[in-house]
C-alpha positions as CSV (number, residue, x, y, z in Angstrom):
1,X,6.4,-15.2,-12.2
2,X,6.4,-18.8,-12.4
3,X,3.7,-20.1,-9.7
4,X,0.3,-18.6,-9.5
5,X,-0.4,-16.4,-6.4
6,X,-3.6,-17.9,-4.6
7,X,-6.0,-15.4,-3.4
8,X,-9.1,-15.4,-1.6
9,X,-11.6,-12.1,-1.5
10,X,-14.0,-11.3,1.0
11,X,-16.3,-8.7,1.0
12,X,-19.9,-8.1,1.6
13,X,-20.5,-5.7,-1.1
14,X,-21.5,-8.3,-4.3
15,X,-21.0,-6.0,-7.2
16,X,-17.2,-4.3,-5.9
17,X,-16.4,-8.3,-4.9
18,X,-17.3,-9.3,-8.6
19,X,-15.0,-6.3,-9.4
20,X,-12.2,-7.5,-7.4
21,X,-12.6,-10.8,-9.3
22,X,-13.3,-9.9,-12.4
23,X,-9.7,-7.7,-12.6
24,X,-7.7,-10.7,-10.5
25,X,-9.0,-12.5,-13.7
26,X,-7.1,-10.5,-16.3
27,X,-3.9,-11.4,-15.0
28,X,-1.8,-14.7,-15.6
29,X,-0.4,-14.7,-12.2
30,X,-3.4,-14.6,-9.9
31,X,-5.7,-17.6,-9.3
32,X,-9.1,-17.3,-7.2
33,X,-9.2,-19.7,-4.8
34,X,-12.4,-18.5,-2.4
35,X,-14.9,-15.6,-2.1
36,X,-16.9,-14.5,0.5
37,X,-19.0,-11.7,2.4
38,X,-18.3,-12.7,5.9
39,X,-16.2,-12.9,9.1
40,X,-16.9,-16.8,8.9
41,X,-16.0,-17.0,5.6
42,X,-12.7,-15.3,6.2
43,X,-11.5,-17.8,9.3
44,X,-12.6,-20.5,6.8
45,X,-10.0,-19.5,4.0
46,X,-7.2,-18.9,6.6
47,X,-7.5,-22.3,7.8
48,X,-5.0,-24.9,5.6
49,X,-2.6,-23.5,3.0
50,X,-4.8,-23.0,0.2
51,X,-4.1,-19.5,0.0
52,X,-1.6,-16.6,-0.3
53,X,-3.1,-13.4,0.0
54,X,-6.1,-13.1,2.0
55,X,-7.9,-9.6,0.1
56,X,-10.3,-8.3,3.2
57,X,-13.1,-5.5,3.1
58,X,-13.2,-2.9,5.9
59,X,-16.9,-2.9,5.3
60,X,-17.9,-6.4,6.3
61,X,-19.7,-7.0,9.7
62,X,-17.3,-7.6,12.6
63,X,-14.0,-6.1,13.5
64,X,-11.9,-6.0,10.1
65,X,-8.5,-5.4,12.4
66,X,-9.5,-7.9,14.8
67,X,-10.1,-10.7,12.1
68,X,-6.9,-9.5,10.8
69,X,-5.1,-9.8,13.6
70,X,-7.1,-13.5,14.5
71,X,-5.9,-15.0,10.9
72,X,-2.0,-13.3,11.4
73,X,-2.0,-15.6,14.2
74,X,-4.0,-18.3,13.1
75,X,-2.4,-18.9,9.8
76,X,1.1,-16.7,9.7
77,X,1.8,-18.5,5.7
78,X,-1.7,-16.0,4.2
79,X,-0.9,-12.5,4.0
80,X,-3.8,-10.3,4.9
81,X,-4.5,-7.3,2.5
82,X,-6.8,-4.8,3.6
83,X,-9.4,-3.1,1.1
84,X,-11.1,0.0,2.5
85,X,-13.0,3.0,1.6
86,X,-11.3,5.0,4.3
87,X,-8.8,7.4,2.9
88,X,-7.7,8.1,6.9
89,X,-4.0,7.8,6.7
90,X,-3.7,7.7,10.7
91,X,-6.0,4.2,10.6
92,X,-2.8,2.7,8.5
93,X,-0.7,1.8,11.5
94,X,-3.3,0.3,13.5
95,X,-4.1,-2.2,10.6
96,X,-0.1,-3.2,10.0
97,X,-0.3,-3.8,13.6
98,X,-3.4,-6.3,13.7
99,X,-1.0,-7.9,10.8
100,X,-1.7,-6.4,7.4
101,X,0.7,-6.7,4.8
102,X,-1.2,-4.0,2.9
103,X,-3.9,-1.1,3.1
104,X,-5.4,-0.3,-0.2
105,X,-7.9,2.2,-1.0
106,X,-11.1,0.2,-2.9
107,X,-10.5,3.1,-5.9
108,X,-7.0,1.5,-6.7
109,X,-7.2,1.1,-10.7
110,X,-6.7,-2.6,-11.9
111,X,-3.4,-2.4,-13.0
112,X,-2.8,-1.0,-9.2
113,X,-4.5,-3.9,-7.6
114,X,-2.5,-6.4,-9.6
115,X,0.8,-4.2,-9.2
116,X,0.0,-4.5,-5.0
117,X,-0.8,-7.5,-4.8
118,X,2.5,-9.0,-7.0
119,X,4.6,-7.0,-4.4
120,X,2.8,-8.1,-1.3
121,X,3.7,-11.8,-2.6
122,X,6.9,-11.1,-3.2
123,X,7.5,-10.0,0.5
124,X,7.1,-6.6,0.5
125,X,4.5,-3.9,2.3
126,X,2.4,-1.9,-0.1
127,X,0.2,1.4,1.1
128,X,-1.8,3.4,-1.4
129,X,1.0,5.9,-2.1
130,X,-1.3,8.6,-1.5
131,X,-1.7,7.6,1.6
132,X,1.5,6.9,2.4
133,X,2.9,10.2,1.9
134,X,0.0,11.6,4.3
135,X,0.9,9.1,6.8
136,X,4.5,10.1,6.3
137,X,4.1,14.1,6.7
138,X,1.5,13.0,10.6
139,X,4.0,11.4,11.5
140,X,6.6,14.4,10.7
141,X,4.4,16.9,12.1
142,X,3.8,14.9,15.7
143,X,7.3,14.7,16.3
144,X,9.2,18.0,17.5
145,X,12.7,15.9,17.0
146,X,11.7,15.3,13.4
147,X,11.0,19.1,13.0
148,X,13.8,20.5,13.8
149,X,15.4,17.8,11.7
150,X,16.9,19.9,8.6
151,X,15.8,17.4,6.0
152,X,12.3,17.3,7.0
153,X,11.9,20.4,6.8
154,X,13.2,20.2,3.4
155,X,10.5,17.7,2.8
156,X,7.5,19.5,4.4
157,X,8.4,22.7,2.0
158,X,7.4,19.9,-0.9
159,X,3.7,20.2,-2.5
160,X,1.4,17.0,-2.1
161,X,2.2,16.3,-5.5
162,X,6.0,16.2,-5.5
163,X,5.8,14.1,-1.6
164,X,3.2,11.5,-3.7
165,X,6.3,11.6,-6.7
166,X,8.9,11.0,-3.5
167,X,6.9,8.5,-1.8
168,X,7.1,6.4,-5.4
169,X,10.3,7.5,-5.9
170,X,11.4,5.5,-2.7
171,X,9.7,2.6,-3.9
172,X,12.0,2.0,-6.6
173,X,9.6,2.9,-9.8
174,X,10.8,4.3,-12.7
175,X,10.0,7.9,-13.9
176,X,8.1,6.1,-16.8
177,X,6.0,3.7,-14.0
178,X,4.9,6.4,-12.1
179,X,3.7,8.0,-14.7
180,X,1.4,5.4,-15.5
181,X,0.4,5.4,-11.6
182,X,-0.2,9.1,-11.8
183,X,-1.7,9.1,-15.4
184,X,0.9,12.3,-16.4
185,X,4.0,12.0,-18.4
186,X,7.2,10.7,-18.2
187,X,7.9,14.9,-19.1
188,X,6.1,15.8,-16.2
189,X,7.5,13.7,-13.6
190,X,10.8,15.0,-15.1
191,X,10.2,18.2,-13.9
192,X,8.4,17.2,-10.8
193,X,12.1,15.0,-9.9
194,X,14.2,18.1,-10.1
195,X,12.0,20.6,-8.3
196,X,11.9,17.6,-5.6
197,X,15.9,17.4,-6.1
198,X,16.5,21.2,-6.0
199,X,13.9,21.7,-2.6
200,X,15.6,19.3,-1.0
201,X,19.6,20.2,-1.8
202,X,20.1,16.9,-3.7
203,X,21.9,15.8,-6.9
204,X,19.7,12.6,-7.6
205,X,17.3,9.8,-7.3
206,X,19.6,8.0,-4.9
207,X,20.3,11.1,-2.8
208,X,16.4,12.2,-2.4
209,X,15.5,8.6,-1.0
210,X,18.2,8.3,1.4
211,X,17.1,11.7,3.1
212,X,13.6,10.5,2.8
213,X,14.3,7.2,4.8
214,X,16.3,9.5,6.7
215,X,13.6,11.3,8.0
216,X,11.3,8.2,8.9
217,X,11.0,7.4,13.0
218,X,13.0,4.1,13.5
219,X,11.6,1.4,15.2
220,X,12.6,0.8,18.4
């Protein structure tokens, strides 16, 4: 990555904010450009183009979503990146809606944090996986059309464990990089991929994805 991704960090906890830097730090790519513990101080970094990612606590005083939504609007150019102690997977959509490009749980490991926060730059969404795959299986199990949809049903007969190796799967990660996210091995995610290929009446990687995405409600 040639250009360093400018980030700014507000949160109102001091020692998980010095945590956040302190792993933004270790990495090459990442520059910190502003810290804070306020609403105030988030509107401030939003204003200009100083930054790129906008990394913003659940936990400081105010309405996270609605300071989302207000620096989304205010300042399109800084993706807002939410960091949150809530492991709710329903609370997900309502923060992509007030314009979050990402919803990470504040236990993500450092090399998780760096991995998110590279993809969000590069244009992409990111959701704590585990949290994703929940989020997924609500959605499955509030829509009767999606139920009697062959495929999902396939999917629901999946553990949490093989839906958390899907959900990874779809994101294009090698056997050998979710591994490392999981902290198993590459021998277990083996066998984890064909139990996941044989539930679901699939050949391959390509095949289990595309009845994934299958699945998923489309936006209308």
């Amino acid at each position: 990555m040639g250009e360093h991704i400018r980030i700014g960090v507000v949160d109102d906890d001091p020692i998980f904010r010095a945590g956040v830097i302190h792993t933004l730090r270790t990495s090459p790519n990442l520059a910190l450009v502003a810290e804070g513990a306020t609403a105030v101080h988030a509107r401030k970094m939003a204003t200009g183009n100083t930054l790129d990612i906008l990394l913003l606590a659940t936990e400081i005083r105010g309405n996270t979503l609605g300071i989302a939504r207000e620096i989304s609007h205010m300042n399109s150019k800084v993706k807002v990146v939410v960091l949150t102690v809530s492991d709710n997977a329903e609370l997900v959509p309502d923060a992509i809606r007030a314009g979050a490009r990402g919803y990470i749980l504040k236990d993500v490991s450092k090399i998780d944090l760096i991995h998110a926060i590279e993809s969000i730059y590069r244009g992409e969404r990111y959701i704590t996986p585990s949290l994703a795959s929940r989020l997924l299986w609500h959605l499955i199990a509030q829509s009767p059309a999606l139920l009697a949809n062959e495929k999902c049903n396939d999917l629901i007969r999946l553990t949490s464990r093989e839906r958390q190796v899907l959900a990874l799967l779809s994101e294009g990660l090698s056997n050998q990089e979710i591994a490392l996210k999981l902290r198993i091995s590459v021998l277990t995610i083996k066998k984890f991929t064909n139990l996941i290929y044989s539930k679901m009446g699939v050949r391959n990687r390509m095949e289990a994805v595309a009845a994934l995405r299958k699945s998923q409600p489309r936006a209308h």
